[in-house]
N, C-alpha and C positions, 0 to 999 in steps of 0.2 A: 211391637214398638210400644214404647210407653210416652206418655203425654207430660208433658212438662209447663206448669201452670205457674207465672210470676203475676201475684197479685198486688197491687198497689194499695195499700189499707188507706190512706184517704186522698185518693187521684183529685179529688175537687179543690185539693189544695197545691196542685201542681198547673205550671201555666198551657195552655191549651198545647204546646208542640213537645213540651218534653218527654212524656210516654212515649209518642212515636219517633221522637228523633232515636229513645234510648233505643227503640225497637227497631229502628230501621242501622243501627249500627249491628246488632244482634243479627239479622238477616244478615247484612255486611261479611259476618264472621261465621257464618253457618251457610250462606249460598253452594257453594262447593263443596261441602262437605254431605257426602253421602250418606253417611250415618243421620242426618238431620233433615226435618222436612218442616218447612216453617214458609207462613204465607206473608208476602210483603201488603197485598192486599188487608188481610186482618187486621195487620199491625198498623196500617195507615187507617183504621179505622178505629181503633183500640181507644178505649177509655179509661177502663178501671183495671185489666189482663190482657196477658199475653202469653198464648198459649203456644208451643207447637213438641211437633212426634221426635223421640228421639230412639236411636236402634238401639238394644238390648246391651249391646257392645262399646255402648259412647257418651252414657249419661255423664259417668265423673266428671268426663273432659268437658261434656257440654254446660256444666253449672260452672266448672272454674272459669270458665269463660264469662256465664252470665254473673255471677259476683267481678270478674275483674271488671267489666263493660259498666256494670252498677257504680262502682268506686268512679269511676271516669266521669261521669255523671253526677257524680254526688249524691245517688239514691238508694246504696246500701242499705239506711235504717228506715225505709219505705215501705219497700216491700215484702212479702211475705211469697216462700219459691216452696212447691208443691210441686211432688212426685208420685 
């Protein structure tokens, strides 16, 4: 599994629920899905990242998700997504 890191380059200028709201839609969209392994826990805890595992076989689908979840949000030109 490979780890899948979206970083927020300056969260201190986001209001205190938006990272976690973005994060708890992303859980949302990856709960069922097998290929993904992502803690709801973290992410309600998350401040500046958000990190979780993705199968070997599901990365593509899992970032075009997290860019489309980003646009919904308005945080596309925020963060920075490491693989």
């Amino acid at each position: 599994m490979k780890e899948v890191r979206i970083r927020f380059v300056e969260p201190e200028k986001s209001t205190i629920h938006r990272i976690p709201n973005f994060g708890e839609d992303l859980w949302r969209s990856f709960r069922e899905e097998k290929g993904v392994t992502i803690n709801l826990e973290e992410i309600d805890r998350a401040q500046g990242e958000i990190a979780y595992l993705v199968h070997s076989s599901f990365p593509r689908r899992s970032l075009t998700e997290v860019h489309r979840l980003l646009k919904v949000h308005f945080m596309e030109n925020e963060v920075v997504v490491e693989t």
